[in-house]
N, CA and C atoms as an extended XYZ file, in Angstrom:
264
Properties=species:S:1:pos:R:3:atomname:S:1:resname:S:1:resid:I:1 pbc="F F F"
N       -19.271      125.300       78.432 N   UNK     1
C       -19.929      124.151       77.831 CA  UNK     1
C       -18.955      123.313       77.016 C   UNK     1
N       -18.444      124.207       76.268 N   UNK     2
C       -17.068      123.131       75.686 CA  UNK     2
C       -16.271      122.285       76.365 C   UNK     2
N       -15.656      122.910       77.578 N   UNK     3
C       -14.899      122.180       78.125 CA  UNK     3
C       -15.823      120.532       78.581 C   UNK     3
N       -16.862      120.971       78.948 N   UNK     4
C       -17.650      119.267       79.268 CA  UNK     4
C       -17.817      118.678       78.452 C   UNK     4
N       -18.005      119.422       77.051 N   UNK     5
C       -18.461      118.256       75.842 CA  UNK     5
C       -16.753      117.537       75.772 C   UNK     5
N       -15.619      118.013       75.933 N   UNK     6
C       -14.741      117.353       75.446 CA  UNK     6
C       -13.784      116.410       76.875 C   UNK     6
N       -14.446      117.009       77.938 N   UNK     7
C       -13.984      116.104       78.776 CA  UNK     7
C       -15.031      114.634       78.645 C   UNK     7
N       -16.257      115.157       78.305 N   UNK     8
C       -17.296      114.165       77.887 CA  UNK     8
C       -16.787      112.839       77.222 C   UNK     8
N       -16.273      113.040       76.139 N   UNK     9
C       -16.201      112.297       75.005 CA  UNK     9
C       -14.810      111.941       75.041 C   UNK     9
N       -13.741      112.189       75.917 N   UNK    10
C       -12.407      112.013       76.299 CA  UNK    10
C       -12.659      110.665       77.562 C   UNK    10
N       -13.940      111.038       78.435 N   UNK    11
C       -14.193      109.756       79.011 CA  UNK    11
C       -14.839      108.616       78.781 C   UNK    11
N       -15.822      109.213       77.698 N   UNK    12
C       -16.232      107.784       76.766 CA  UNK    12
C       -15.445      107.099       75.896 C   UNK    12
N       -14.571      108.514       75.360 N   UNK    13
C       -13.106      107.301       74.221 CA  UNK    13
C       -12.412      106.237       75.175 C   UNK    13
N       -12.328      106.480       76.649 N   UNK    14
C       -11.437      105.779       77.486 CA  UNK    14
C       -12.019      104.701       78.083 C   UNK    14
N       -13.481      104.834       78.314 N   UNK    15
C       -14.405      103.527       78.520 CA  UNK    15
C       -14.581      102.790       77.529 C   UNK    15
N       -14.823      102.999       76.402 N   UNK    16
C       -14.849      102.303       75.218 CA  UNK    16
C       -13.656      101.110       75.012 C   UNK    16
N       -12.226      101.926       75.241 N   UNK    17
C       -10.862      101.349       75.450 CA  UNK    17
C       -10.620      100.503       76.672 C   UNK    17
N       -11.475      100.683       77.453 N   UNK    18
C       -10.891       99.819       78.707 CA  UNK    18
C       -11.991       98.788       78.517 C   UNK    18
N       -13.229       99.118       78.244 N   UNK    19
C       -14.054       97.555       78.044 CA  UNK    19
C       -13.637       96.700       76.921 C   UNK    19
N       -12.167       97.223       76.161 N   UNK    20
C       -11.751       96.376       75.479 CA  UNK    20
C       -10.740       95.648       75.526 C   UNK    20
N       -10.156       96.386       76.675 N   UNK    21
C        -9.402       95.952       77.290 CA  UNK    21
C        -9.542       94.809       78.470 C   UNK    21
N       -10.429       95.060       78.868 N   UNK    22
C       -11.119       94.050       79.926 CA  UNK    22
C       -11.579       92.776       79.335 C   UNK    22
N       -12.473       92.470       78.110 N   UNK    23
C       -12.571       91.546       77.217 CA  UNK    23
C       -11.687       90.615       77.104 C   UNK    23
N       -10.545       90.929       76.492 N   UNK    24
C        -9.401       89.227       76.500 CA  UNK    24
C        -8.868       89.175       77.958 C   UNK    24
N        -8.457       90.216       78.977 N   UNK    25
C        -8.523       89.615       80.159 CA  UNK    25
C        -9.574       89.243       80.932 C   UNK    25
N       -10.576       89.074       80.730 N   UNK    26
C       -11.703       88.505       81.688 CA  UNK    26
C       -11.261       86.777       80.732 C   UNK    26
N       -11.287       86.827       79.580 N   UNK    27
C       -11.064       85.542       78.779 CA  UNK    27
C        -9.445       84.313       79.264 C   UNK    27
N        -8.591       85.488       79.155 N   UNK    28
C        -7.293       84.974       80.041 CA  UNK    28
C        -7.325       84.760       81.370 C   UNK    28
N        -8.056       85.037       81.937 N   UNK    29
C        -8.839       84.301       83.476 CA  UNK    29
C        -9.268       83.608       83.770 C   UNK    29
N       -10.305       83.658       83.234 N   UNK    30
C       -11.343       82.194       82.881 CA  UNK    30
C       -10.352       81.133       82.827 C   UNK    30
N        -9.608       81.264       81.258 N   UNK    31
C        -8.568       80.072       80.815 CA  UNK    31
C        -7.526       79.529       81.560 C   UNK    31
N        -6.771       80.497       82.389 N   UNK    32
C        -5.635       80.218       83.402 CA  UNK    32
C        -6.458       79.565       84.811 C   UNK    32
N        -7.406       80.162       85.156 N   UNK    33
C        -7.853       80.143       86.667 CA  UNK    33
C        -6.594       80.418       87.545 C   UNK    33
N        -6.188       79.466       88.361 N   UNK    34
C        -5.192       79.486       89.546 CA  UNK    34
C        -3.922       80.231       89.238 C   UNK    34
N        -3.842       79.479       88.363 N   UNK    35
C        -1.964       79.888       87.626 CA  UNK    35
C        -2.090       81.442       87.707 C   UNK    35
N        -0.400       81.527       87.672 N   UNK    36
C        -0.260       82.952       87.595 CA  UNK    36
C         0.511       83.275       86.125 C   UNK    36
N         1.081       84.284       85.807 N   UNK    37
C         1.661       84.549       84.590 CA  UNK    37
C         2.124       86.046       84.123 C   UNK    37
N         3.739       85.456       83.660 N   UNK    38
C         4.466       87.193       83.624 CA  UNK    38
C         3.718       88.089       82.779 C   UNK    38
N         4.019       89.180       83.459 N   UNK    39
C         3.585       90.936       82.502 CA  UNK    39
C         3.811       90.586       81.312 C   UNK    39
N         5.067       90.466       80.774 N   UNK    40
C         5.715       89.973       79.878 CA  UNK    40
C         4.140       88.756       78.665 C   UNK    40
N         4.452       87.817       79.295 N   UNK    41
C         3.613       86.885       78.619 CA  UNK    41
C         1.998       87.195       78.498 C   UNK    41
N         1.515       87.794       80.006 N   UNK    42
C         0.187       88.530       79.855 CA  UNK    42
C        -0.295       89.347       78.471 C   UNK    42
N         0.735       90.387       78.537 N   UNK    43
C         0.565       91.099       77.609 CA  UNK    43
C         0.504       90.720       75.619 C   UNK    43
N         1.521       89.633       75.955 N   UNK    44
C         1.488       89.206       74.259 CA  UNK    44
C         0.117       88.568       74.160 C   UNK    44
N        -0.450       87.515       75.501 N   UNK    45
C        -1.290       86.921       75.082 CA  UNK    45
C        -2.641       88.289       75.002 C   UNK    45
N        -2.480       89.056       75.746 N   UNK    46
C        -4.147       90.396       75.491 CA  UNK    46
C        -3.205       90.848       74.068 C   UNK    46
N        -2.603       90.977       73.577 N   UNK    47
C        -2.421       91.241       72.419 CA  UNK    47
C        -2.476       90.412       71.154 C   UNK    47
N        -2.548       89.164       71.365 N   UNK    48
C        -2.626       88.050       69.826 CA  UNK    48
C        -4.566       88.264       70.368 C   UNK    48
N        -5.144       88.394       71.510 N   UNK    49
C        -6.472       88.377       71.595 CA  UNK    49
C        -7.215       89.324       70.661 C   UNK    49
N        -6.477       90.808       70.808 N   UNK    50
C        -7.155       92.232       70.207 CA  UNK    50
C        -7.029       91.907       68.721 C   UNK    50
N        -5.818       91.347       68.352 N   UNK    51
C        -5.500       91.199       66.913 CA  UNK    51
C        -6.665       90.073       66.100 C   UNK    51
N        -6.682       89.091       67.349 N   UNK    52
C        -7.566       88.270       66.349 CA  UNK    52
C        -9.080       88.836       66.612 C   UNK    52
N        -9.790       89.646       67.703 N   UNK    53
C       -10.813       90.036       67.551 CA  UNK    53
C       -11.190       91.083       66.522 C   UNK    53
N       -10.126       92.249       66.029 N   UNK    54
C       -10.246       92.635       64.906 CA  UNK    54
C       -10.023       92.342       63.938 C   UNK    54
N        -9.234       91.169       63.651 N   UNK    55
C        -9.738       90.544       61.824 CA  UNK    55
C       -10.875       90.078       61.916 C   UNK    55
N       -11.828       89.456       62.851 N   UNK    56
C       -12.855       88.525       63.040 CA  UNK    56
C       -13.939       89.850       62.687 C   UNK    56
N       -13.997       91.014       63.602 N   UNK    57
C       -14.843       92.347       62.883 CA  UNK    57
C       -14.648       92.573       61.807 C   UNK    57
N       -13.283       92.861       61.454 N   UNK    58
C       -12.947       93.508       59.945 CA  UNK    58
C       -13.448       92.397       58.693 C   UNK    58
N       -12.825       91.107       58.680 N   UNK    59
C       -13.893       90.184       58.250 CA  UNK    59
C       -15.104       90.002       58.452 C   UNK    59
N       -16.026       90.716       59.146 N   UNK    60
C       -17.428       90.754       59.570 CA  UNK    60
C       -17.589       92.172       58.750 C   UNK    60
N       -17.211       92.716       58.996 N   UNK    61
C       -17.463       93.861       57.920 CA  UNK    61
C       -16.975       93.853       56.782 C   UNK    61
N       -16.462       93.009       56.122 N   UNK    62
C       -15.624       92.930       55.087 CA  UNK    62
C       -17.307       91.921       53.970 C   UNK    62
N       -17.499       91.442       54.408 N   UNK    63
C       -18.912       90.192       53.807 CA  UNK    63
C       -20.159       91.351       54.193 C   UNK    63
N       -20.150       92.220       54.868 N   UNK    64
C       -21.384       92.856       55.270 CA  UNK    64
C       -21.399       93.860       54.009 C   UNK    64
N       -20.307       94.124       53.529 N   UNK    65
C       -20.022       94.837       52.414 CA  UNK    65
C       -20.083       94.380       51.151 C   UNK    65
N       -19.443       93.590       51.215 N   UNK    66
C       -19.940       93.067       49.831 CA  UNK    66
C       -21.180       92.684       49.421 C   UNK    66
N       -21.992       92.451       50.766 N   UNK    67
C       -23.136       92.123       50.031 CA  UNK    67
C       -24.793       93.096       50.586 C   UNK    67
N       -23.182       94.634       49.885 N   UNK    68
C       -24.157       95.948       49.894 CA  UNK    68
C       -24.711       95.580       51.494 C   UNK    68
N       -24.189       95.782       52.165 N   UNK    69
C       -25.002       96.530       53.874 CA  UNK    69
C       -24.616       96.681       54.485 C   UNK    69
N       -24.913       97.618       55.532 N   UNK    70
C       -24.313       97.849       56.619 CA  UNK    70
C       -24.370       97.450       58.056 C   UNK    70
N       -25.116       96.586       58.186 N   UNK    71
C       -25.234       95.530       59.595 CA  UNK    71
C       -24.641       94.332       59.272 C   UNK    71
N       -24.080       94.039       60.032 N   UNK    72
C       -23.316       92.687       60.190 CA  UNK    72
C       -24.561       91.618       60.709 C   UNK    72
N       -24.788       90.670       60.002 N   UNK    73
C       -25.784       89.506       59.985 CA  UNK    73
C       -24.902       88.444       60.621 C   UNK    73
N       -25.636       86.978       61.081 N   UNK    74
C       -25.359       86.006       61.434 CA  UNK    74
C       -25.001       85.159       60.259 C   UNK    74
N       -25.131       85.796       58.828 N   UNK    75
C       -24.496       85.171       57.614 CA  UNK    75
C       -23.395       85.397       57.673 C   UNK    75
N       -22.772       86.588       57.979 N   UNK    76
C       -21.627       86.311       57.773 CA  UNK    76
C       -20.369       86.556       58.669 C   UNK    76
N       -20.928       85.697       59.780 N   UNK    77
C       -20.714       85.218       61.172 CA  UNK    77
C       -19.813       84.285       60.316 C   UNK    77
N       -20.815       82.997       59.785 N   UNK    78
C       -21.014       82.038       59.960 CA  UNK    78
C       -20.195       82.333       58.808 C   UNK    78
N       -20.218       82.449       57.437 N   UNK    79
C       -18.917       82.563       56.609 CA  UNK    79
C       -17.715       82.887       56.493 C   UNK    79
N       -17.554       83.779       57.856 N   UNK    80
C       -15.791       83.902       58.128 CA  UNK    80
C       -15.159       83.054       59.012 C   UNK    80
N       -16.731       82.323       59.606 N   UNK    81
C       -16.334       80.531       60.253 CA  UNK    81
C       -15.254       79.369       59.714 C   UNK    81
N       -16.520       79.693       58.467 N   UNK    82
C       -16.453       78.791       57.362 CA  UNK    82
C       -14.989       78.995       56.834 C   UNK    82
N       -14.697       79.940       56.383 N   UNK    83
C       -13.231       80.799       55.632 CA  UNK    83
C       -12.156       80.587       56.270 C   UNK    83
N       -12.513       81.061       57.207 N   UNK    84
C       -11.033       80.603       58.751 CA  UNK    84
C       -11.309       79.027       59.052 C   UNK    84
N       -11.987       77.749       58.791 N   UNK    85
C       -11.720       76.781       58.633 CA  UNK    85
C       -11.255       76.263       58.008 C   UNK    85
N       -11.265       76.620       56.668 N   UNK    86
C       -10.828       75.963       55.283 CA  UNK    86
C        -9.200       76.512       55.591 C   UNK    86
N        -8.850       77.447       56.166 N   UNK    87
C        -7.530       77.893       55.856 CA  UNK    87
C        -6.975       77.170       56.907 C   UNK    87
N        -7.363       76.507       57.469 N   UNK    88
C        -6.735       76.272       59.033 CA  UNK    88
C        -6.555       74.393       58.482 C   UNK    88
């Protein structure tokens, strides 16, 4: 039984990772269409993608916290909108 619980959860850690992986490239597809583009450049661009999708969470959890909770609301969606505009 052990051995399945941990092959279990060894294939969900890896689905978890690849649908996140799939995310900025389905996005870098869309954006390129036809064009093609080096490993090289592919990769920095799925990587400035992951980076900015986790400050955008971590700032989503960062306001979900402060104001005492633990679900992330459409408030403060909309205030790390707001925050990352003013700085920009």
């Amino acid at each position: 039984l052990a051995p399945r619980v941990s092959a279990l959860r060894k294939k969900l850690r890896f689905s978890r990772k690849r649908f996140f992986l799939r995310l900025p490239t389905a996005f870098i597809r869309r954006l390129l269409g036809e064009f093609g583009l080096h490993v090289a450049a592919w990769a920095a661009l799925q990587a400035g993608c992951e980076v900015h999708l986790l400050t955008l969470l971590e700032n989503w959890g960062l306001c979900a916290r402060h104001a005492k909770r633990v679900v992330v609301e459409a408030a403060d969606v909309r205030l790390v909108r707001c925050i990352q505009r003013k700085r920009v």
